[in-house]
Structures are given as C-alpha cells and as structure tokens.
C-alpha positions as CSV (number, residue, x, y, z in Angstrom):
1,X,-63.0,-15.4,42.6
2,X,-63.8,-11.9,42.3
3,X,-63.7,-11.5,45.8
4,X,-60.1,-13.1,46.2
5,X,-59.1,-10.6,43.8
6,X,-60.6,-7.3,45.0
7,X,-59.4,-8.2,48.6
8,X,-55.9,-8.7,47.2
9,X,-54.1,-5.4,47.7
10,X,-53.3,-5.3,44.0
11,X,-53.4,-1.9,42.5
12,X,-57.3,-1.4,41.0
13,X,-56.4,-1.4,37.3
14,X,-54.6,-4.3,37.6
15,X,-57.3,-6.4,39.7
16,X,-59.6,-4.8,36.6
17,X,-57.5,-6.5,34.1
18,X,-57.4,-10.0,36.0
19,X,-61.4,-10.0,36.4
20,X,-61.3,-9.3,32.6
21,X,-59.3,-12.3,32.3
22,X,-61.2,-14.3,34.0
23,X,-64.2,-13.7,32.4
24,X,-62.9,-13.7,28.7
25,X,-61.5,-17.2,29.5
26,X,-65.0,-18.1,31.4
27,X,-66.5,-17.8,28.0
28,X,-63.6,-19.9,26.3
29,X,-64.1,-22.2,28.2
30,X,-68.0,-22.7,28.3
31,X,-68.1,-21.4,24.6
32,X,-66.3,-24.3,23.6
33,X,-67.9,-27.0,25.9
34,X,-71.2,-26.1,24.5
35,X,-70.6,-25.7,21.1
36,X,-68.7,-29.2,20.8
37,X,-72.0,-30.9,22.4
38,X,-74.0,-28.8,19.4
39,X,-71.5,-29.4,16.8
40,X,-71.1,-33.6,17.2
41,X,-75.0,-33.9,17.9
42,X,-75.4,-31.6,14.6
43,X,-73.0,-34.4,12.8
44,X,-74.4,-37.3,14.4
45,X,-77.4,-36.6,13.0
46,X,-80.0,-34.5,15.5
47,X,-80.3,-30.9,14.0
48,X,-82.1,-29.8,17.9
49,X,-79.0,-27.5,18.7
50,X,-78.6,-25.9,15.3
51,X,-82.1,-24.9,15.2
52,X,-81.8,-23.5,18.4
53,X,-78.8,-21.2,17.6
54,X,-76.4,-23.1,19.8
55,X,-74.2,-24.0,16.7
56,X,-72.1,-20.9,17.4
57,X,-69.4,-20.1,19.4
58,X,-71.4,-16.5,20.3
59,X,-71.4,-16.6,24.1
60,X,-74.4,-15.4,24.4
61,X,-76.0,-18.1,23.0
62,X,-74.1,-20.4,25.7
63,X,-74.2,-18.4,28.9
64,X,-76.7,-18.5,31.8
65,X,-76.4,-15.3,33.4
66,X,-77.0,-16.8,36.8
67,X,-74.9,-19.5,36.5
68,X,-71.8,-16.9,34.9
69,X,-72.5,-14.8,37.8
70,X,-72.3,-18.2,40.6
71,X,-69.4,-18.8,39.0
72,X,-67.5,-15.3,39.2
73,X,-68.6,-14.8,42.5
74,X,-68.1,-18.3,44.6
75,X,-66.3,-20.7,41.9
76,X,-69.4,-22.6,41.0
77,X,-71.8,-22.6,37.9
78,X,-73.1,-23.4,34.8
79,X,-73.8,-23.0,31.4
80,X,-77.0,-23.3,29.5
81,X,-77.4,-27.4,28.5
82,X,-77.3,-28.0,24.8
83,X,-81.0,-29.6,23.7
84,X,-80.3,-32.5,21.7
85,X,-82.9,-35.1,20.6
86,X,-80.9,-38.4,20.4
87,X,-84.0,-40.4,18.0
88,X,-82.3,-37.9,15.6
89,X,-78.7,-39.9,15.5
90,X,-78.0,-41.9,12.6
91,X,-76.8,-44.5,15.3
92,X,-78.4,-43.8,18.3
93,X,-75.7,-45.2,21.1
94,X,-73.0,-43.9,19.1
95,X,-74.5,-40.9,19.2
96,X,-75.0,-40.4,22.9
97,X,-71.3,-41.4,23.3
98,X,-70.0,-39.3,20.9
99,X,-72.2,-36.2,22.2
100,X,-71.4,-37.4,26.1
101,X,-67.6,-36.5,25.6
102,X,-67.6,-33.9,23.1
103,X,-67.3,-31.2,25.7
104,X,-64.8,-32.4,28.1
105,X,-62.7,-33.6,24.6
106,X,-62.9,-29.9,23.5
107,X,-62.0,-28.2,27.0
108,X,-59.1,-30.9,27.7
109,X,-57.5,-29.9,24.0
110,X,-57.8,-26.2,25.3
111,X,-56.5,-26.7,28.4
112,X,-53.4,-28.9,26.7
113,X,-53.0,-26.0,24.1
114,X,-52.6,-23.5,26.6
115,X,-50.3,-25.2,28.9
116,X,-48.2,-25.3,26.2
117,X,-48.1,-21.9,25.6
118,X,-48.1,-21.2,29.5
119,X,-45.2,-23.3,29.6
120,X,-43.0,-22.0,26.8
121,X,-43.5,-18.3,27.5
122,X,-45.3,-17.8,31.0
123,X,-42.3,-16.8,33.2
124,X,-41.6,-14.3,30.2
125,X,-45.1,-12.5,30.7
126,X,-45.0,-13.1,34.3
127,X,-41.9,-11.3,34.5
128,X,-43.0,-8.4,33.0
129,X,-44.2,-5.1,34.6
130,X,-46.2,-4.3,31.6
131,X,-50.0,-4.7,32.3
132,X,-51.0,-6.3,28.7
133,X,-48.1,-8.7,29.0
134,X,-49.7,-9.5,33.0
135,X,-53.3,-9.9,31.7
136,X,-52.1,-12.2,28.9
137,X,-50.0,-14.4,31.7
138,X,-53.1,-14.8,33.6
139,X,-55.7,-15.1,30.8
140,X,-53.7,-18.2,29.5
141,X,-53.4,-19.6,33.1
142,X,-57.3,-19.2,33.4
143,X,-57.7,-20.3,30.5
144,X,-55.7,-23.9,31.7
145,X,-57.1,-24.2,34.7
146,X,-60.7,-23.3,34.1
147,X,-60.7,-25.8,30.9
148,X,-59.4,-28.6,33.0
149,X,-61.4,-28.1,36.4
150,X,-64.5,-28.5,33.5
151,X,-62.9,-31.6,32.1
152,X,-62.5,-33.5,35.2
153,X,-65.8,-32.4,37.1
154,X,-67.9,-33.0,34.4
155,X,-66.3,-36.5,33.9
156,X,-68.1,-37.2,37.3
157,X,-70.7,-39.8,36.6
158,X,-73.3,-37.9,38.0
159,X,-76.4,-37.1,36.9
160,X,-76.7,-34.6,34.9
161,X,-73.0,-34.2,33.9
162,X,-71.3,-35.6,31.0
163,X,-69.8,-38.8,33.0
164,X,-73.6,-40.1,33.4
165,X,-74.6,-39.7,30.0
166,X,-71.7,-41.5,29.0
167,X,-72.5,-44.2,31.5
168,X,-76.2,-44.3,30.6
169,X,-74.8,-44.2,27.0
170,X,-73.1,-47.8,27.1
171,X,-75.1,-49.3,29.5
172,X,-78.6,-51.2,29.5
173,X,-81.5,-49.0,28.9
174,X,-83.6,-48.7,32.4
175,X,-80.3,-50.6,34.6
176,X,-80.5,-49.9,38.5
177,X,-77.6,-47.9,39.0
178,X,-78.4,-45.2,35.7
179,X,-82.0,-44.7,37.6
180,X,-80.4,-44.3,41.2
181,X,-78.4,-41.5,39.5
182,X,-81.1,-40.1,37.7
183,X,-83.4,-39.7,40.3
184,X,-80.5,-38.8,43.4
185,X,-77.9,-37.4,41.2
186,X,-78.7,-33.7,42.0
187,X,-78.6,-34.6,45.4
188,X,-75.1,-36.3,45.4
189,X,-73.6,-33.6,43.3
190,X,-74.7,-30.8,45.9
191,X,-73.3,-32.8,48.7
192,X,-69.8,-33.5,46.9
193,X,-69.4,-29.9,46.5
194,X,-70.4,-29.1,50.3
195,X,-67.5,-31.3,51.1
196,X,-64.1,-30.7,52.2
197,X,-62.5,-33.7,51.1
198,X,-63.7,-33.5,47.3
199,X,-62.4,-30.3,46.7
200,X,-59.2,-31.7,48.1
201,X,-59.4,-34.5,46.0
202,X,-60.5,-32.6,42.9
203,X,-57.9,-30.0,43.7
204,X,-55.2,-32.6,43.7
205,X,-56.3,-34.3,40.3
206,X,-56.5,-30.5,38.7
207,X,-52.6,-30.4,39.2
208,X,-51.8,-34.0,38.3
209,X,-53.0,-33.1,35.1
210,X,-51.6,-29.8,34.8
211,X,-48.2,-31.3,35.8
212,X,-48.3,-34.7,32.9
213,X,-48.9,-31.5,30.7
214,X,-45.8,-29.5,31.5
215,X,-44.2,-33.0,31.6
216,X,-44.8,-33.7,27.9
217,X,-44.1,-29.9,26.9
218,X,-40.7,-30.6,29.1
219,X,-39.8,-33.5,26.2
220,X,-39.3,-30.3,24.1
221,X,-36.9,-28.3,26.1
C-alpha cells in the first residue's frame, strides 16, 4: 500500500495525505470489528472484553502494531482478537453466533454507509483540486473498501476467522470437519493468500458487493 503510493509520482504532500487516509480508515475499520465482538459478548453475557478494556472504540486498545504495520506495508494483517469466555453467555450457542458475526455485521454497515456517501458526493471531491476535499474522497473510498475486503475475508470458514466460529457455533460439539479446521486452518489460510487465483476471486466478490451497493443508492437518483 504505502509502497504503491510513494512510487506513484504524486506530489509528496499529497501521497502524505492518502497514507493519512489510509491509516485513519485502517483504524475505522478494525476499531469497529473489534469493538462489536466486545460489545455483543459484553451483552450476551461474558464481561472478558470489558475487563480487558476492549469495550472502547480507542484504537489502541484494538491495534497490533505488527499486524497494522503488515498491513500498511503489503495489504495483509491483523488486529488484536477480542478474549471472550463463552461459559459466560446467558445462552451459550446463541452467544457464539451472535459474537461470530458481530464484526463482519459492523464493517458491512460501514462499508454500506460509506458507499452511500461515496456515491452521492464522490465525483464532487474527486473533482476538486483542493487537498482536504482529495483526502476526504479517498478516506471514504478506504474506508468502503477496507470495511468490505474485512467483511468477506473474515466470512471465510477458516480457522480462526469469524466464518469458523460461526460454523463451529451451529454445529455438533467435537464434528470432523470443525477439528480438521482447527488443527489445519492456519495452514489453509496462508496458502489461500499465497495464491493467485483467490485474490482474483476475492478481488472479484469485493466489487460485486461494492456494485449491489451503488445499485441500491442508484434507486435514489
């Protein structure tokens, strides 16, 4: 990311303001992932996060500085888990569901917030030479497609992303293909993202999404 933009010919202040961009919607995006898995555990029950300080929406209770940096640097990271202890739930598989999706719910409202906006006033910032009006036209565009590239990879049920622990949430306690995922899932997860053809194919499903949101925001016009 950062690369792409220093090696971009763009003027230095500018290439400043879209790192800035990036990074403030980085922690929009994480922020919000995070704090929805603390938030719903919280209410399902399981005080873990909120004694931990991850009820907040202060990224530096959510960052991983390693993962932040990955993540600037080469497209890929991660934020720090949110502890939960799930014998805390008022209803335990309930719980797990709820907790599962609470992340990619929040970062999939984002994402259809912002296309909104992106939508409705984007070519209006974009066509601007001003450099606030520039760094608010890519903030909201970072902010749309960071939010939905978290939606849909952490919908992958694979261990240890959201999509598994939804799947080990409504499935059979101790069930072959939960354990296969448990135990290989790291491994499955570093070999989709070594692969060509899944970034083509996550890459194509990123857009899909983005354009069923411009579609509804077209109903409008």
């Amino acid at each position: 990311m950062i690369y792409d933009l220093v090696g971009s010919g763009l003027p230095f202040i500018q290439v400043l303001a879209l790192i800035i961009a990036y990074v403030i919607a980085l922690m929009i995006a994480f922020c919000s992932h995070e704090f929805s898995h603390a938030y719903i555990a919280y209410k399902m029950g399981d005080p873990t996060a909120k004694a931990l300080g991850r009820l907040t929406l202060n990224p530096l209770k959510h960052i991983d500085p390693i993962g932040f940096l990955c993540l600037l640097l080469f497209g890929f990271g991660w934020a720090k888990p949110v502890e939960i202890n799930p014998l805390h739930f008022k209803n335990y598989r309930k719980g797990l569901v709820c907790v599962s999706l609470a992340g990619v719910s929040a970062n999939l409202i984002l994402a259809f917030v912002f296309s909104g906006i992106y939508f409705f006033v984007g070519q209006l910032l974009l066509a601007s030479t001003n450099l606030l009006m520039i760094f608010l036209y890519y903030l909201i565009l970072y902010v749309i497609t960071l939010n939905i590239s978290l939606f849909v990879f952490n919908l992958l049920p694979i261990f240890p992303l959201d999509g598994f622990n939804f799947i080990k949430a409504i499935t059979p306690n101790n069930n072959g293909f939960v354990n296969f995922l448990q135990r290989y899932g790291t491994i499955i997860l570093l070999i989709f993202l070594i692969t060509p053809v899944f970034d083509i194919i996550f890459s194509y499903i990123v857009s899909g999404l983005l354009n069923v949101f411009f579609a509804f925001w077209g109903l409008f016009v």
